[in-house]
PLY file of the C-alpha trace (Angstrom):
ply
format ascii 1.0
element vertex 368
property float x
property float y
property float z
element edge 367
property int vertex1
property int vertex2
end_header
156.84 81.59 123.19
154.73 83.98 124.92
155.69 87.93 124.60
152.60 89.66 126.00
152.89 89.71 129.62
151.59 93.37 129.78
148.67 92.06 128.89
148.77 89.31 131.59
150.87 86.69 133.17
150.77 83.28 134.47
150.15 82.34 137.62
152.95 81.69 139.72
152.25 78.01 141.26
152.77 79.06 144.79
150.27 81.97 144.74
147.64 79.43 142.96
148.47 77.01 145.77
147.65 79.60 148.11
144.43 80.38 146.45
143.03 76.57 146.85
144.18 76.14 150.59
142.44 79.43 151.08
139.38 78.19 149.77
139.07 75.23 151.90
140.28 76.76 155.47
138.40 79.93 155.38
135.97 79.65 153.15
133.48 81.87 155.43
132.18 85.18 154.76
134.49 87.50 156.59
131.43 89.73 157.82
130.10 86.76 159.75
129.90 87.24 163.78
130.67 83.40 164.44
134.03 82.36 164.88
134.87 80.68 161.31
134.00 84.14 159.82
136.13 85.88 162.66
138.91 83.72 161.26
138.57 84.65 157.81
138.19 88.18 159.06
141.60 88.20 160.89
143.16 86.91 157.65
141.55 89.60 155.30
142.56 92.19 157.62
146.02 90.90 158.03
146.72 90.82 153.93
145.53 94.41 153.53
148.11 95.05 156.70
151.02 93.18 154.83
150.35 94.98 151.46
150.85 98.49 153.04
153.92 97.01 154.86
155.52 96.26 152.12
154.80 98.88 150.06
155.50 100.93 152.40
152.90 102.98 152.57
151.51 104.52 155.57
148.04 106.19 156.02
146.46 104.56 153.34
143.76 101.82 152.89
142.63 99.33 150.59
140.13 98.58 148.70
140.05 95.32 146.75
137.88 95.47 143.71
137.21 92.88 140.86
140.07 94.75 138.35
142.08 97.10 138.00
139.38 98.97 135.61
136.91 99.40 138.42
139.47 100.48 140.30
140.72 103.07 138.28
136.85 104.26 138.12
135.97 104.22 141.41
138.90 106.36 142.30
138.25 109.27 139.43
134.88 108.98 139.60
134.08 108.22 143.33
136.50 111.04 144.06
135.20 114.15 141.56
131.23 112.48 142.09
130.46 115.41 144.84
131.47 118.05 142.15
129.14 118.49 139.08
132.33 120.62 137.14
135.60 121.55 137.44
138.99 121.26 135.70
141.04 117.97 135.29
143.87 116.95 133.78
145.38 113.40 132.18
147.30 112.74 129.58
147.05 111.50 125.68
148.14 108.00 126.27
146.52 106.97 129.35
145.13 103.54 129.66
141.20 102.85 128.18
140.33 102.66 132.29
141.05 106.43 132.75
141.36 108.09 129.44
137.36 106.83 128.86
136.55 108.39 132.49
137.92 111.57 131.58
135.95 111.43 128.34
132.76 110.68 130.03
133.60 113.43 132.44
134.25 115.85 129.49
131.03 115.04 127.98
129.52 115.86 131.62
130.46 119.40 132.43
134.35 118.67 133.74
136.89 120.98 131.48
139.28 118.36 131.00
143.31 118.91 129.85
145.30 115.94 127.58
148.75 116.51 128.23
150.54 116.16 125.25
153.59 113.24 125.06
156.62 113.70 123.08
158.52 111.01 120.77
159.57 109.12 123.81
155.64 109.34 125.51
156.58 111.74 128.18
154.51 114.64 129.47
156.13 118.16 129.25
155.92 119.43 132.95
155.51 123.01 131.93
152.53 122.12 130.13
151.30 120.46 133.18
152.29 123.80 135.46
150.70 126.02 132.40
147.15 123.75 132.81
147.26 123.85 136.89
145.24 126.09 138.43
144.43 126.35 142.63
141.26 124.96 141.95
141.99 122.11 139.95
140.30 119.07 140.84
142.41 116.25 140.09
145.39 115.23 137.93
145.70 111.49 137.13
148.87 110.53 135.09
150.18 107.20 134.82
152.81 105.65 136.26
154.48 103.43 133.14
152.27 103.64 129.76
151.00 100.00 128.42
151.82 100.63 125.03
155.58 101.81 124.92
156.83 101.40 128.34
157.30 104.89 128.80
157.99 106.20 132.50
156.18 109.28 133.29
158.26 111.29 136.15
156.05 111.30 138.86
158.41 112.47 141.19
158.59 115.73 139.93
154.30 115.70 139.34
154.53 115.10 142.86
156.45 118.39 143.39
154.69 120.49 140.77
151.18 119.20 142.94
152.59 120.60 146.41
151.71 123.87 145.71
148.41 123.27 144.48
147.19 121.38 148.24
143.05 121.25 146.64
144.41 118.84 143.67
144.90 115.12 143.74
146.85 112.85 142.51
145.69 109.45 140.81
148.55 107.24 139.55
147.82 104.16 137.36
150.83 101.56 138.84
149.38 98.90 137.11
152.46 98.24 134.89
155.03 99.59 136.90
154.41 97.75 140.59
157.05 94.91 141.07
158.84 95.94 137.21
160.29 99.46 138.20
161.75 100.34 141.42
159.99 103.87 142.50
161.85 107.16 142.66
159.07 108.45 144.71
157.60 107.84 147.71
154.31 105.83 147.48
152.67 108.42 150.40
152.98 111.49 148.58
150.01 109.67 146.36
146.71 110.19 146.72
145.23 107.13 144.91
146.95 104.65 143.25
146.20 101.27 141.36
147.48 97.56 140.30
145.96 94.35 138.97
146.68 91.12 140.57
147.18 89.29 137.06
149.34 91.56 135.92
152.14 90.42 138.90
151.77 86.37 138.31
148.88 86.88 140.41
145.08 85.66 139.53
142.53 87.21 137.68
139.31 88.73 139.34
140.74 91.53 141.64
142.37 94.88 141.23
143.07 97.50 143.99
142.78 100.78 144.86
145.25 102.13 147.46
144.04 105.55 148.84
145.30 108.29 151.47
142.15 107.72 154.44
141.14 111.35 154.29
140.27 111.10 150.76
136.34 111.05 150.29
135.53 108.91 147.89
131.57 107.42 147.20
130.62 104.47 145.99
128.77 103.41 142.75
127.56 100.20 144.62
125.16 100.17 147.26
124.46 97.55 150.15
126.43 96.58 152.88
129.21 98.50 154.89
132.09 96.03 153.58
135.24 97.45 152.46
134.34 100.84 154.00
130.81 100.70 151.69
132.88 101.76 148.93
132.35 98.05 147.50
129.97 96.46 149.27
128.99 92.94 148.96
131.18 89.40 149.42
134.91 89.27 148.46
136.78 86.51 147.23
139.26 86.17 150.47
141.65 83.71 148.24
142.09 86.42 145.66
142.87 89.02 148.31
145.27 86.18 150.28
146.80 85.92 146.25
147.20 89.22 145.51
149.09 89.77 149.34
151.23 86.82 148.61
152.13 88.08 145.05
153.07 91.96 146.32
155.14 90.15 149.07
156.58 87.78 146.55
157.83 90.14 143.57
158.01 93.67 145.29
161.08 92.73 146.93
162.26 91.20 143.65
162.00 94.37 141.49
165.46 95.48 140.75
167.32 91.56 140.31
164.02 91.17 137.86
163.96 94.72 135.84
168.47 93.99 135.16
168.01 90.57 134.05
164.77 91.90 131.35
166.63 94.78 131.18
169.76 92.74 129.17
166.93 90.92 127.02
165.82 94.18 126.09
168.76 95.68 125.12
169.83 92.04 122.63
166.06 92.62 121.25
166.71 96.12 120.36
170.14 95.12 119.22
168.93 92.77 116.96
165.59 94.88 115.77
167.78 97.94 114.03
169.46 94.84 112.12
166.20 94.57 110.31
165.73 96.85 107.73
162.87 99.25 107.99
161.28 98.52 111.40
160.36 101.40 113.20
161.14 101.60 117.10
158.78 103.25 119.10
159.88 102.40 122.54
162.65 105.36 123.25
164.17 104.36 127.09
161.61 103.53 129.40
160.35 100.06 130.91
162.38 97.45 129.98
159.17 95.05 130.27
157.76 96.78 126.79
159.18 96.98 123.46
156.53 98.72 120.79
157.67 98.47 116.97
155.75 99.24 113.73
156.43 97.42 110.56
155.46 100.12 107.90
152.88 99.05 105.46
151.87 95.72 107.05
148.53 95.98 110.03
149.50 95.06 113.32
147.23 92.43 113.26
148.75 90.92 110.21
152.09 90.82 112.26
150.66 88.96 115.26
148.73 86.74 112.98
151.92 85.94 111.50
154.19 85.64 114.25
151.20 83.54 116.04
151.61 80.72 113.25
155.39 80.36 114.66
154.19 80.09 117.85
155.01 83.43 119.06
152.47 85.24 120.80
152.64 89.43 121.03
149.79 92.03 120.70
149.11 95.03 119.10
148.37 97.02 122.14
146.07 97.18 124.94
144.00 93.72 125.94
141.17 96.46 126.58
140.83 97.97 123.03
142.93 95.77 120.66
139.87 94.38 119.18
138.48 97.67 118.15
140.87 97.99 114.99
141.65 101.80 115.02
145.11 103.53 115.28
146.95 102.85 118.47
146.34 106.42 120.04
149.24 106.11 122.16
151.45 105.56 119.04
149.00 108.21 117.17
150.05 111.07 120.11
153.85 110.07 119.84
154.29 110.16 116.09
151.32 111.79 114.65
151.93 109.04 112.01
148.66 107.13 111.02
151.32 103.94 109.21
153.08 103.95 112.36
149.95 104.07 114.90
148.22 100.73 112.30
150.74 98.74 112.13
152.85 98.50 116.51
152.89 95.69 117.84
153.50 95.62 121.58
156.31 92.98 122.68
156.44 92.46 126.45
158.79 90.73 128.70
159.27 88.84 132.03
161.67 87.44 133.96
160.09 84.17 132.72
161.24 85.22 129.18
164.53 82.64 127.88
167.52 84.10 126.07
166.96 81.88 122.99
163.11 83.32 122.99
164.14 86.74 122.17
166.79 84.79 119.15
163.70 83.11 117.74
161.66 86.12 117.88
164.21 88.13 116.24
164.49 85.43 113.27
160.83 85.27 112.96
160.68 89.31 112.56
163.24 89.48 109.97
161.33 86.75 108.17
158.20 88.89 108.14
159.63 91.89 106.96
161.27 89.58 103.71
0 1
1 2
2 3
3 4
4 5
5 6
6 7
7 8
8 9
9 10
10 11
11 12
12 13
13 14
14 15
15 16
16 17
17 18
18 19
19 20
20 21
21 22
22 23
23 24
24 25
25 26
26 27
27 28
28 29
29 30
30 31
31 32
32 33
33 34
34 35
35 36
36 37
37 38
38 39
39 40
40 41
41 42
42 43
43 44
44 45
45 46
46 47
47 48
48 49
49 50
50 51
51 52
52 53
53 54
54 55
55 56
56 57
57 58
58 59
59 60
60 61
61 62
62 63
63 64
64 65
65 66
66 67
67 68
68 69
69 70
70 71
71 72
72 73
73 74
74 75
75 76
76 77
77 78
78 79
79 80
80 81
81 82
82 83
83 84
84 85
85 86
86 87
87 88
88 89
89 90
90 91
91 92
92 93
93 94
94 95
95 96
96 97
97 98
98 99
99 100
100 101
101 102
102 103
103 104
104 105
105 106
106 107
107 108
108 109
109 110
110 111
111 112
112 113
113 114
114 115
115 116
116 117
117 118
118 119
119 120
120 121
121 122
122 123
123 124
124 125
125 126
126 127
127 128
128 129
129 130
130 131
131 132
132 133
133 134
134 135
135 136
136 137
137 138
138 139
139 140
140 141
141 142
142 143
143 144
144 145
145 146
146 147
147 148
148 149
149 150
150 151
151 152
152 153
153 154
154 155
155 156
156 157
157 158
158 159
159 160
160 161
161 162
162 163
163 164
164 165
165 166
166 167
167 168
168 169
169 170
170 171
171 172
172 173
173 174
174 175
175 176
176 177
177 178
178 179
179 180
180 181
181 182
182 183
183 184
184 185
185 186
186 187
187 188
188 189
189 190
190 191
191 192
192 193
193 194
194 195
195 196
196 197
197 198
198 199
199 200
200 201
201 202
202 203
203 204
204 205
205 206
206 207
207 208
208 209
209 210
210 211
211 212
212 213
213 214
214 215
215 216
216 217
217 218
218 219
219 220
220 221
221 222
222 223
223 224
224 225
225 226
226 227
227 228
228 229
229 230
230 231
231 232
232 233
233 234
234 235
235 236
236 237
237 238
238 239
239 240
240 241
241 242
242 243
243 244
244 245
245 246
246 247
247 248
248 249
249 250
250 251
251 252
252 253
253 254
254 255
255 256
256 257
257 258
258 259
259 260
260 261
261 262
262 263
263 264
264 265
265 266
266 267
267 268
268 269
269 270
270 271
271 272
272 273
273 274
274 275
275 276
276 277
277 278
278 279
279 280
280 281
281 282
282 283
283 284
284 285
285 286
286 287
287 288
288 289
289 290
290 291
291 292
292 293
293 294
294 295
295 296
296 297
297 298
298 299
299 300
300 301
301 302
302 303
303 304
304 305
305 306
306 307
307 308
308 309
309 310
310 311
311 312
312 313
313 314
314 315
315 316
316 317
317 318
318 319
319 320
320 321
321 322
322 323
323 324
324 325
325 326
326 327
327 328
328 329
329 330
330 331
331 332
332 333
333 334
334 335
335 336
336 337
337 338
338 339
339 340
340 341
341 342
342 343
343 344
344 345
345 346
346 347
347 348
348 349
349 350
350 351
351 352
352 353
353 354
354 355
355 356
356 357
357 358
358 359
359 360
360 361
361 362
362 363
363 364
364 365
365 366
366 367
C-alpha cells in the first residue's frame, strides 16, 4: 500500500510504452543534419509545441533538464548570475532545490528575505509587499509546499509583482501541475517548474518553462542545444514521456483532485478518532496529509507502518535522510516534537478506498 506519491509515482504503462517505441524509431540525435535526425528533430520540437498548448501558455519556451532540481537552479541561478548582489525573496518552507539556492546566494552577497508561513503554511502578503522594493531582483514562492500540501496564493503574488515590472517571478509547480487546477494564468509567470516522475511520468527529466525575454545563462558549456542553456544530447523518449504525461493528466486535474479529495476528507475523518495525533495539514492539497505522532520519531512511524506494508515518508525524498527537524513543520509550529516526529502521507488517484481503512487501523495501532 503505497502512500508517498509526492515523493514519486509509477509509471503509467502507456507513457512507458511510449518511451520504448521512442527509442527504437528515433533513436537519432536530434542535432543531426541527415534525415533520421531531422525526424527526431520534428518530434522534439513538436512535444515542446504540445506542452505549451496544453498548458496554455503562450510566449514561453522549454527547457528540458535531467530534474526538476536542476531546473529549479538553472532558473534562480541562471537568472540573478549577471548580478553579483541584490535583494531576493522566498519563503521558509520552500523545497531543498530553492531554499539551498537562496542560501548559497545569501552566503554570496544577495540580501535574501524568508517569508514567514502561518499554522496553515501560507505566506502573509503584507509581509511580502513590506520586503518588495523596485529593485528587487526576484521572488520565487512555491506553488503547493511538499510537506503539508499547503497552496500558496499565487494569484494575488502575481498582482502584488505588477507594480514592481524589474522583479520576477519563479514558481515551483512541481506538486501542483495535473493535482490542482490553477487560479492563475500560467503567462503572468516568469519561470516555472515540474518533474516528469512526479505526474506518472519517468525519471531523468525535469523542466523549466520560461517567458523568451528572460535572460537566463547557462552553467553548462558546449553546444547550442536547447538554446545553450543545456547543451549536450537529450533523451528524446523522456521528452516524448513527459509530453504524453502533461497531455494525459492536465486535462484530468479536477475529476482526479474530487475523487482524492473524498479520500482525504475519510483519512482526516478517521485521524481525529485517534487520540493524540497532531494534524498539520490545515486545507490545502488534497494529495498531502502531514501528521505528527508526539513523542515517537518519524522514522520510527514509517519503520513501523513499513512492516504492515504501508509505505509513507517523513518528508522530502531530497533531505529525509538527513535526520533533523522537518523545517517546514519547524516554521509552522515552532514545535521541535512536532517538526521530529510528521510523517508525510500522500495520495493519488491510484490510491483504493480500503487503503486509506487499513492505513487508518495501522495508525491507531501505533499510537496503542
Amino acid at each position: 500500500m503505497y502512500f508517498d506519491y509526492s515523493a514519486t509515482t509509477p509509471m503509467d504503462s502507456e507513457i512507458l510504452d511510449l518511451y520504448c517505441d521512442i527509442q527504437k524509431k528515433y533513436f537519432a540525435n536530434t542535432t543531426s543534419l541527415h534525415s533520421l535526425g531531422q525526424r527526431s528533430n520534428y518530434l522534439y520540437e513538436k512535444a515542446k509545441r504540445e506542452i505549451l498548448e496544453t498548458l496554455k501558455v503562450k510566449n514561453h519556451d522549454i527547457i528540458f533538464t535531467s530534474n526538476a532540481t536542476e531546473a529549479n537552479n538553472l532558473s534562480i541561478l541562471g537568472y540573478l548570475s549577471k548580478y553579483s548582489k541584490g535583494k531576493v525573496i522566498t519563503t521558509k518552507i520552500e523545497h531543498p532545490s530553492v531554499y539551498e539556492v537562496f542560501k548559497h546566494l545569501e552566503n554570496n552577497g544577495f540580501e535574501v528575505c524568508y517569508l514567514n508561513v502561518d499554522e496553515a503554511g501560507i505566506i502573509n502578503l503584507d509581509e511580502l509587499k513590506k520586503e518588495l522594493t523596485k529593485d528587487t531582483l526576484l521572488v520565487s514562492i512555491m506553488w503547493v509546499n511538499n510537506i503539508v500540501g499547503s497552496i500558496q496564493p499565487i494569484d494575488k503574488v502575481i498582482e502584488i509583482l505588477k507594480e514592481f515590472p524589474k522583479t520576477k517571478l519563479h514558481v515551483d509547480m512541481v506538486q501542483g501541475l495535473t493535482k490542482i487546477v490553477p487560479n492563475f494564468d500560467m503567462n503572468d509567470i516568469d519561470m516555472f517548474t515540474m518533474s516528469t516522475h512526479k505526474i506518472y511520468g519517468p525519471k531523468g527529466i525535469g523542466t523549466l518553462i520560461y517567458r523568451k525575454n528572460i535572460e537566463i545563462s547557462p552553467f553548462l558549456y558546449g553546444s547550442s542545444a536547447q538554446n545553450g542553456l543545456k547543451p549536450g544530447t537529450f533523451d528524446l523518449g523522456l521528452v516524448a514521456c513527459t509530453c504524453r504525461a502533461v497531455k494525459k493528466y492536465f486535462p484530468q486535474t479536477l475529476n482526479n483532485y474530487n475523487y482524492v479529495n473524498k479520500l482525504k476528507e475519510k483519512l482526516i475523518e478517521g485521524i481525529k478518532k485517534i487520540d493524540n495525533i497532531h494534524i498539520n495539514s490545515i486545507n490545502g492539497s488534497p494529495y498531502i496529509i502531514n501528521i505528527s505522532i508526539p513523542n515517537i520519531n518519524g522514522e520510527t512511524i514509517v519503520h513501523q507502518l513499513e512492516q504492515k506494508d504501508i509505505y509513507v515518508s517523513t518528508g522530502s525524498s531530497c533531505s529525509s535522510k538527513l535526520k533533523k527537524p522537518e523545517k517546514t513543520i519547524l516554521a509552522m509550529t515552532n514545535s521541535i516534537d512536532l517538526a521530529t516526529s510528521s510523517i508525510r502521507i500522500s495520495l493519488s488517484h491510484l490510491t483504493k478506498d480500503e487503503e486509506v481503512d487499513k492505513l487508518l487501523i495501522a495508525l491507531g495501532e501505533i499510537k496503542k
